[in-house]
C-alpha positions in Angstrom: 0.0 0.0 0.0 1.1 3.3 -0.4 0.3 4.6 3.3 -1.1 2.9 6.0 -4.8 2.2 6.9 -6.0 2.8 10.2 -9.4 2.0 12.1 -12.0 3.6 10.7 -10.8 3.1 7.2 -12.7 5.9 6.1 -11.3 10.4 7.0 -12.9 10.6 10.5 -15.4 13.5 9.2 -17.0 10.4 7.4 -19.9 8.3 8.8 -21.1 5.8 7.1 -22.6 2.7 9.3 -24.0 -0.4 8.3 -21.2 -1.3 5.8 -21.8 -3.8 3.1 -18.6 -4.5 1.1 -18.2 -5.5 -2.4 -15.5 -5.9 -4.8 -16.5 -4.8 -8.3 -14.1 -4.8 -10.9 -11.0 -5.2 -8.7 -12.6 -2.1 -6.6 -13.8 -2.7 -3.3 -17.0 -0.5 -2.6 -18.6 0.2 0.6 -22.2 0.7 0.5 -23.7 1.9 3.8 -26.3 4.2 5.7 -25.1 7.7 6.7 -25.0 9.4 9.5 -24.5 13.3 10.1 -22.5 13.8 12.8 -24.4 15.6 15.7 -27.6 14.0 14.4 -30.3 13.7 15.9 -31.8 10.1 14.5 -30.5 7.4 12.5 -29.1 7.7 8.9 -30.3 11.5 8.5 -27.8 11.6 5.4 -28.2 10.7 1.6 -26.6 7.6 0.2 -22.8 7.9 -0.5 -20.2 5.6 -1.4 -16.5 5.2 -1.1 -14.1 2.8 -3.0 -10.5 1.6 -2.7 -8.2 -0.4 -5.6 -7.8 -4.3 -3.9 -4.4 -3.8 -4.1 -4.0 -0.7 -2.2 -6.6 -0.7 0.5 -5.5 2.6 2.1 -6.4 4.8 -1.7 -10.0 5.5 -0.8 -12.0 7.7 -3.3 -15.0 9.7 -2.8 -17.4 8.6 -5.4 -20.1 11.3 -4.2 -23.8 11.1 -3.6 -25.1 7.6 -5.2 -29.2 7.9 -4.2 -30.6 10.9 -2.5 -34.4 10.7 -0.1 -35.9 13.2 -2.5 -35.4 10.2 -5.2 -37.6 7.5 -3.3 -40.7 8.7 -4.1 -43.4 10.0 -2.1 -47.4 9.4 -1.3 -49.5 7.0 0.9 -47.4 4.2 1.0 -44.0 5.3 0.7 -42.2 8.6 3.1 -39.3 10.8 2.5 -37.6 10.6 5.9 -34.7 8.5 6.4 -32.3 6.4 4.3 -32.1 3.4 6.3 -29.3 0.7 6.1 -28.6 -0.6 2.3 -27.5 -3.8 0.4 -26.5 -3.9 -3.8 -25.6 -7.1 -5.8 -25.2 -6.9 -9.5 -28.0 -8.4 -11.3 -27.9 -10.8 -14.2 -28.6 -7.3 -16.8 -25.4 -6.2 -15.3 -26.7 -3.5 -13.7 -26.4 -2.9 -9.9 -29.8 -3.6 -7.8 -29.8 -1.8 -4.5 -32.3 -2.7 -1.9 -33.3 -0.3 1.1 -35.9 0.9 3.7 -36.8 3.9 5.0 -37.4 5.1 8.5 -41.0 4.5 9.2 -41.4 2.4 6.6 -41.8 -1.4 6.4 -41.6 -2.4 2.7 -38.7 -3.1 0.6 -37.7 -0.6 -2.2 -35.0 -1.3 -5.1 -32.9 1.5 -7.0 -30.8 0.5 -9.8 -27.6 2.1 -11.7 -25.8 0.7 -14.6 -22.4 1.4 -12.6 -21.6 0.0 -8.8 -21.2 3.7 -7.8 -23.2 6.0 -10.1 -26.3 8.1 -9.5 -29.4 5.3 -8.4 -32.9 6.0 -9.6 -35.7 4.0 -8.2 -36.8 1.1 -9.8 -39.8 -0.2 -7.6 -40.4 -2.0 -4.1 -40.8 -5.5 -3.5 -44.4 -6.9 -4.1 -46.0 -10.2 -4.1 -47.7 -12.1 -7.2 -50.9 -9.7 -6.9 -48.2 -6.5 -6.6 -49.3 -6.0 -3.4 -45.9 -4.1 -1.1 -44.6 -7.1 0.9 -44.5 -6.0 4.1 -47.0 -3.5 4.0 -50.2 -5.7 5.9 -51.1 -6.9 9.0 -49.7 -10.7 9.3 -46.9 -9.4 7.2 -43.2 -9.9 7.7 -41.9 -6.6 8.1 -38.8 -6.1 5.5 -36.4 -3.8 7.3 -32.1 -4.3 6.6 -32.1 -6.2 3.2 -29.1 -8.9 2.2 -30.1 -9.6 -1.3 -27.4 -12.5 -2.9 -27.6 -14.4 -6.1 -27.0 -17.8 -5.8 -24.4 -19.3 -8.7 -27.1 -21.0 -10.2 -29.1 -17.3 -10.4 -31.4 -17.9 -7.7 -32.4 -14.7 -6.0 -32.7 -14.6 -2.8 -34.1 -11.6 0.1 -33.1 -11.7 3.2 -34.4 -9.2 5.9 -36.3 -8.9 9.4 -36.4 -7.1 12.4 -36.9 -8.8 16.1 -37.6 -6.4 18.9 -39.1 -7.6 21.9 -43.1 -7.2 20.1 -43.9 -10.3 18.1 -46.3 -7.4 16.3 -46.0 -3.7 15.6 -49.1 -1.4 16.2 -50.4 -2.2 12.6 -50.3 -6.2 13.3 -47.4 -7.0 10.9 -44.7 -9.5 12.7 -41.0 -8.8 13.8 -40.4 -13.0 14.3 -36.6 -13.1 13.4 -35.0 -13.0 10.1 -36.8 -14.3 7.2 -36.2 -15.2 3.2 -38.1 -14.5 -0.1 -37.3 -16.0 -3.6 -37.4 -13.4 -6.0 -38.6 -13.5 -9.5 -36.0 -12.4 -12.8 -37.6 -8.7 -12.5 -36.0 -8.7 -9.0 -38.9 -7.3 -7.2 -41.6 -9.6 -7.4 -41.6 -12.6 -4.8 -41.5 -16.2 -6.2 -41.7 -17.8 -2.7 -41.8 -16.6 1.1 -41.5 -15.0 3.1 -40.3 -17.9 5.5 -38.8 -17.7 8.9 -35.2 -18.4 8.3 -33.9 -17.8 11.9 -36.0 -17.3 14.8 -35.4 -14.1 17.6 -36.3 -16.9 20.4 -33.2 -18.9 19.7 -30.1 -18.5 21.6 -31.5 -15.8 23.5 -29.5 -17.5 26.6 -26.5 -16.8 25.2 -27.1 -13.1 24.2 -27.0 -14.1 20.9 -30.7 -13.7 19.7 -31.5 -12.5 16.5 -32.2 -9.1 16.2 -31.8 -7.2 13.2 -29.1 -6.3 10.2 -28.7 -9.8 7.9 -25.3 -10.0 5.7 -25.7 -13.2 3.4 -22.1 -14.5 1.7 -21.3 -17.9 -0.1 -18.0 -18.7 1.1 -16.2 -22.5 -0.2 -20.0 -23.5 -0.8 -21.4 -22.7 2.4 -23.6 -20.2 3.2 -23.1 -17.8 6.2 -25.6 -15.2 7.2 -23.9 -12.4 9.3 -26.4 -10.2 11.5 -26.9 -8.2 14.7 -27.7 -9.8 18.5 -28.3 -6.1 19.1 -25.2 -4.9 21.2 -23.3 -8.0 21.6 -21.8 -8.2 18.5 -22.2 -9.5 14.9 -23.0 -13.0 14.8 -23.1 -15.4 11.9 -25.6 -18.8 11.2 -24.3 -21.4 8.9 -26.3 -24.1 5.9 -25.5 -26.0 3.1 -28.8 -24.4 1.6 -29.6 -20.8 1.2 -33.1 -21.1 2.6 -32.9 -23.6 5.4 -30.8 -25.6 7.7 -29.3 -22.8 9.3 -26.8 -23.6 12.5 -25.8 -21.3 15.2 -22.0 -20.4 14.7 -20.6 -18.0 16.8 -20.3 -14.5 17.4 -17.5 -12.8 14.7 -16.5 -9.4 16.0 -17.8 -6.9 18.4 -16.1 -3.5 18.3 -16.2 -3.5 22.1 -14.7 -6.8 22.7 -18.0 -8.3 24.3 -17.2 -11.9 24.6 -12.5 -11.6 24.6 -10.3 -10.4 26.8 -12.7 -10.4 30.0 -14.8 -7.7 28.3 -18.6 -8.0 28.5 -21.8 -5.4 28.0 -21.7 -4.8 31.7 -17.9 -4.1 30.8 -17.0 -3.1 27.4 -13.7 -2.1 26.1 -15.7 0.5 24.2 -19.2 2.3 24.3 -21.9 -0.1 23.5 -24.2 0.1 20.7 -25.8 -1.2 17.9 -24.0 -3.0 14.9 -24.3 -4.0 11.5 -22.4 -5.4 8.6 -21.2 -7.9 6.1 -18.1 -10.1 5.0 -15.7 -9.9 1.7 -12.8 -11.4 0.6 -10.4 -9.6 -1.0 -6.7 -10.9 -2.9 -7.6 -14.1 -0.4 -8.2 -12.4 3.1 -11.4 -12.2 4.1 -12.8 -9.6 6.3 -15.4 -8.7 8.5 -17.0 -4.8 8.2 -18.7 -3.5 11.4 -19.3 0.0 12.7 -18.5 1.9 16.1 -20.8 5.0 17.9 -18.4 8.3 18.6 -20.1 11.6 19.9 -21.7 9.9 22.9 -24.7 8.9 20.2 -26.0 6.5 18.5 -26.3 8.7 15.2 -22.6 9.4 14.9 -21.1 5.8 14.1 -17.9 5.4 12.0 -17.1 1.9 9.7 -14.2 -0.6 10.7 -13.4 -3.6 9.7 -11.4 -6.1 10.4 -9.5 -9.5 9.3 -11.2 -12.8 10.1 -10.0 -16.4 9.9 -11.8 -19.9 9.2 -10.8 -23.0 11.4 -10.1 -26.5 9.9 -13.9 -27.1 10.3 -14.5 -23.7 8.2 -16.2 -21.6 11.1 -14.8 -18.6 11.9 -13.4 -17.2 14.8 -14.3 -14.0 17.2 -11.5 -11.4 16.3 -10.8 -8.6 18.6 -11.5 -4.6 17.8 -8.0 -3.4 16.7 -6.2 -0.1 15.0 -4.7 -1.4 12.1 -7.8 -3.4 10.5 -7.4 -3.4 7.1 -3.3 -2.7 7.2 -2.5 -6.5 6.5 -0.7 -5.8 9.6 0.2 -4.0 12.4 1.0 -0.3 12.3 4.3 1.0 12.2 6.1 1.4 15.4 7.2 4.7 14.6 5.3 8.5 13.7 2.3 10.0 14.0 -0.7 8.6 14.5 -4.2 10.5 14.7 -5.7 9.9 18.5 -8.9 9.1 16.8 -8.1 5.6 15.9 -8.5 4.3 19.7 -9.6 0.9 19.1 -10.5 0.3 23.0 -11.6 3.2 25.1 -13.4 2.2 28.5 -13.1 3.2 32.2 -12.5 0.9 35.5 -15.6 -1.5 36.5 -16.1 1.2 39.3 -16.7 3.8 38.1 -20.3 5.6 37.4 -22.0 5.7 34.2 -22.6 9.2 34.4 -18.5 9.2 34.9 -17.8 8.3 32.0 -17.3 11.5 29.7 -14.7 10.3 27.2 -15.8 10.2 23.6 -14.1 10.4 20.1 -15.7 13.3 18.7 -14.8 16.6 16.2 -15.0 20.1 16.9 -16.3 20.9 12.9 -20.0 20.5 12.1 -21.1 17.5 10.0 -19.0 17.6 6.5 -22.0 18.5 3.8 -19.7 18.8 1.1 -17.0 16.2 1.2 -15.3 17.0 -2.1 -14.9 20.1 -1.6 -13.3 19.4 2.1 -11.0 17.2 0.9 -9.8 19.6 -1.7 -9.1 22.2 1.6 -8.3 19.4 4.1 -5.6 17.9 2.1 -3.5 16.8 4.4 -6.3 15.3 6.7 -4.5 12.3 7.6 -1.9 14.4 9.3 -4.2 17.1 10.8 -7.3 15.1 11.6 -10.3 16.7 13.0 -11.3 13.9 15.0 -9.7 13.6 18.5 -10.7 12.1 22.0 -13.0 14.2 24.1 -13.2 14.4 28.5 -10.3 11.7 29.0 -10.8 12.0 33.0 -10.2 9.6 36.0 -9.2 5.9 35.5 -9.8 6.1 31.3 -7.9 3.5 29.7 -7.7 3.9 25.7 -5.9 1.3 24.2 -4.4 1.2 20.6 -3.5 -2.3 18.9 -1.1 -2.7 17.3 2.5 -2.1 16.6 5.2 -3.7 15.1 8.4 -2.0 17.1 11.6 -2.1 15.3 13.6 0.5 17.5 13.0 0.8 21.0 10.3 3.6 21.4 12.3 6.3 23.9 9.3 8.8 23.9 5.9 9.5 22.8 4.5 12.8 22.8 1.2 13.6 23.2 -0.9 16.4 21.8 -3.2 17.6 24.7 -5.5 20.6 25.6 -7.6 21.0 28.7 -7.5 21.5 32.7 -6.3 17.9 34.5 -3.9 17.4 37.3 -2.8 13.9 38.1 -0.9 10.6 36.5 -1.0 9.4 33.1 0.9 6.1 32.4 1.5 4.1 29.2 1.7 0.5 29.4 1.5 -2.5 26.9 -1.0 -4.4 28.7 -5.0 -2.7 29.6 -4.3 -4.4 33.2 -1.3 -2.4 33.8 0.7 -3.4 36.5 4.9 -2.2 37.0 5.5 -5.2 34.2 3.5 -3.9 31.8 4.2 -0.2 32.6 6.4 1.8 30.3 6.7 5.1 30.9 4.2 7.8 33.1 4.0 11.4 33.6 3.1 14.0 36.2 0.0 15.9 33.8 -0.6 19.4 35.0 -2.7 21.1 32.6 -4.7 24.9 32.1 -5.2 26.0 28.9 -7.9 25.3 26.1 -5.0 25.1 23.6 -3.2 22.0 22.1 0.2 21.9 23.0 2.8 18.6 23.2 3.6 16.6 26.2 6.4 14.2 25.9 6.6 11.1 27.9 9.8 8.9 28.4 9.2 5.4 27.7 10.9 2.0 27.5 8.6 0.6 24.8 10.5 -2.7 23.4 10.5 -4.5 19.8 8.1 -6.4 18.8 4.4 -6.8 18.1 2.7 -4.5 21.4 -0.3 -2.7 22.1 0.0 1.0 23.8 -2.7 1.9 26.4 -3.0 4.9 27.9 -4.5 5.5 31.8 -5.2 8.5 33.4 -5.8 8.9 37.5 -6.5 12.4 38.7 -8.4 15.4 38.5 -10.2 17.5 36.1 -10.4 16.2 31.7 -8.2 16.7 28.8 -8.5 16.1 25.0 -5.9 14.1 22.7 -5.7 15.0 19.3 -2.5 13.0 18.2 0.6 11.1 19.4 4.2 10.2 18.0 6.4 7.2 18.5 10.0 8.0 18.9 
């Protein structure tokens, strides 16, 4: 690659949640909701879409506004409100299918472009052999997150469903689990279904339960269906058929480490909330694409992703939330790195709730024009606007990993804020004096960033850095270096 490619993968003014990744024509494209930062509900943005070359996953390009809410059309049956989470396959014309919701809506609609990143129009929603809106009635299935996949034999195939704790919404349609429709050629009409695929009462014991945000992949002839046990983590079911026979297989990543390294929802290694997203492989490696929340909201989340690995028996394996992601590696043990890619950011198990003020946030307003910010931000990977917000009393933000070729002597910090008290860097989010490195006396007044170095003893090899502060008063970190 030509740079490295840090966690989230995309500038932090971007945020796009929900990924679904694709690789079109030796691009890899990320299709996604969007969120405005400072929002005030979900997905409040129009449909954009960002792409990378498969050799050089750190080249992203802005490919600009693929389908605005003004182009869903408008009357009885459908609203204009929200762009809710997406899914495109490329259809047997060639062209690129692209099936969505909207917010307050529980029907199925379908844009369509002749190029994976172009301007959508809408094509129609998803209807049964009468063209009646599936979805739409009471004793319907409500369609809400689509995974549409084409099978290699061309069988088209919808997967969607919602499970809250209701069996029925308010109009009597039913919120079971996830469920599956054949589709038709025209790829709107339903052939067969909707069936219950996987059922919201099963592995409820294990926090586990179905509740929203289907992925389907093929992968060596099996079929995996990714989705959301709500703030768990992403989760993935397993057949030889695409329509039945589904097994429970595990939970796949959770971008607060619910599950590894002694972190669970009553102790995350970062804020809780809800998740979504889908597999790809890409020059062999496959990987797993999540999202995180910044902002101290649930309407400011950021993608990630991450690699994942198959077993002997061809299940895969819970990976942990890391920094480098889609690097192919660990980052470089040496430079500057923007604060904003904390992989872990948590407090100790005591303290409060309404303690815990640290957030990853930006001090701009939401980015409504990102081509032309890019062309004044140039140099946004070295002057991000993203940085770590309120880092007060026993915070611990960890960043994994580094490969250390030279013995790091210092890092320096780039702080602002009021704070009085220790902060200590150790390789180990239990720090104890063998896992501390280096620690500082922090005395801090002023609202402006300035650089704090701290002596360390960092040795070679693969390490992650966390970062604990005890004291008084809060500080922001916009950026560190390695030395």
């Amino acid at each position: 690659m030509n740079k490295q490619v840090y966690n989230p993968y995309l500038p932090s003014f971007e945020y796009i949640p929900d990924g679904e990744p694709y690789v079109f024509d030796d691009r890899l494209y990320i299709y996604g909701s969007h969120d405005r930062f400072k929002g005030t509900t979900y997905c409040e943005n129009d449909y954009v879409c960002w792409s990378a070359p498969v050799n050089d996953l750190s080249d992203w390009k802005y490919e600009g506004v693929i389908y605005k809410k003004s182009a869903h059309p408008e009357d009885n049956i459908h609203k204009r409100t929200c762009l809710y989470a997406p899914d495109v396959v490329q259809g047997a014309d060639g062209r690129y299918y692209m099936y969505y919701s909207m917010s307050g809506s529980s029907i199925m609609s379908v844009a369509v472009c002749d190029t994976p990143a172009g301007v959508y129009k809408y094509y129609g929603d998803v209807v049964d052999r009468d063209g009646k809106p599936v979805g739409y009635f009471a004793g319907d299935y409500i369609q809400f997150d689509p995974s549409i996949f084409i099978d290699d034999n061309g069988r088209i195939y919808l997967y969607s469903g919602f499970a809250p704790m209701a069996d029925k919404d308010k109009e009597g349609r039913r919120q079971l689990g996830c469920h599956v429709s054949e589709l038709e050629p025209d790829m709107l009409t339903v052939k067969h279904g909707p069936k219950l695929l996987i059922s919201k009462d099963w592995k409820k014991e294990e926090g586990a339960a179905y509740f929203e945000a289907p992925s389907m992949r093929k992968i060596n002839g099996r079929y995996f269906l990714v989705y959301s046990a709500k703030v768990t983590g992403l989760f993935y079911y397993y057949s030889d058929f695409p329509d039945r026979d589904f097994v429970f297989g595990g939970r796949i990543h959770s971008t607060s480490d619910v599950g590894i390294n002694g972190h669970s929802v009553d102790f995350p290694a970062y804020p809780l909330g809800n998740i979504h997203g889908g597999i790809v492989c890409i020059n062999g490696q496959y990987y797993i694409f999540d999202h995180r929340h910044t902002n101290h909201s649930s309407y400011s989340r950021q993608g990630v992703a991450e690699p994942i690995f198959f077993d002997e028996n061809g299940m895969i394996a819970q990976v942990e939330a890391t920094s480098c992601g889609l690097n192919g590696g660990a980052l470089e043990g040496k430079g500057i790195y923007p604060a904003y890619i904390a992989c872990n950011l948590f407090y100790e198990k005591e303290v409060t709730e309404e303690e815990r003020l640290a957030c990853i946030t930006q001090d701009i307003a939401d980015v409504d024009d990102v081509e032309a910010f890019i062309g004044i931000h140039t140099e946004v990977a070295n002057a991000p606007v993203g940085y770590i917000h309120n880092i007060g009393d026993r915070c611990i933000i960890g960043y994994k990993y580094f490969e250390v070729n030279e013995p790091i002597k210092n890092i320096t910090l780039t702080l602002r804020g009021h704070a009085d008290g220790i902060l200590t860097i150790a390789l180990a989010e239990n720090a104890d004096a063998s896992t501390n490195v280096g620690d500082i006396l922090l005395e801090m007044n002023t609202d402006s960033w300035q650089n704090v170095v701290v002596p360390t003893n960092v040795p070679c090899g693969k390490t992650a850095l966390f970062l604990k502060y005890s004291g008084k008063g809060t500080f922001d970190m916009l950026k560190f270096e390695l030395r």
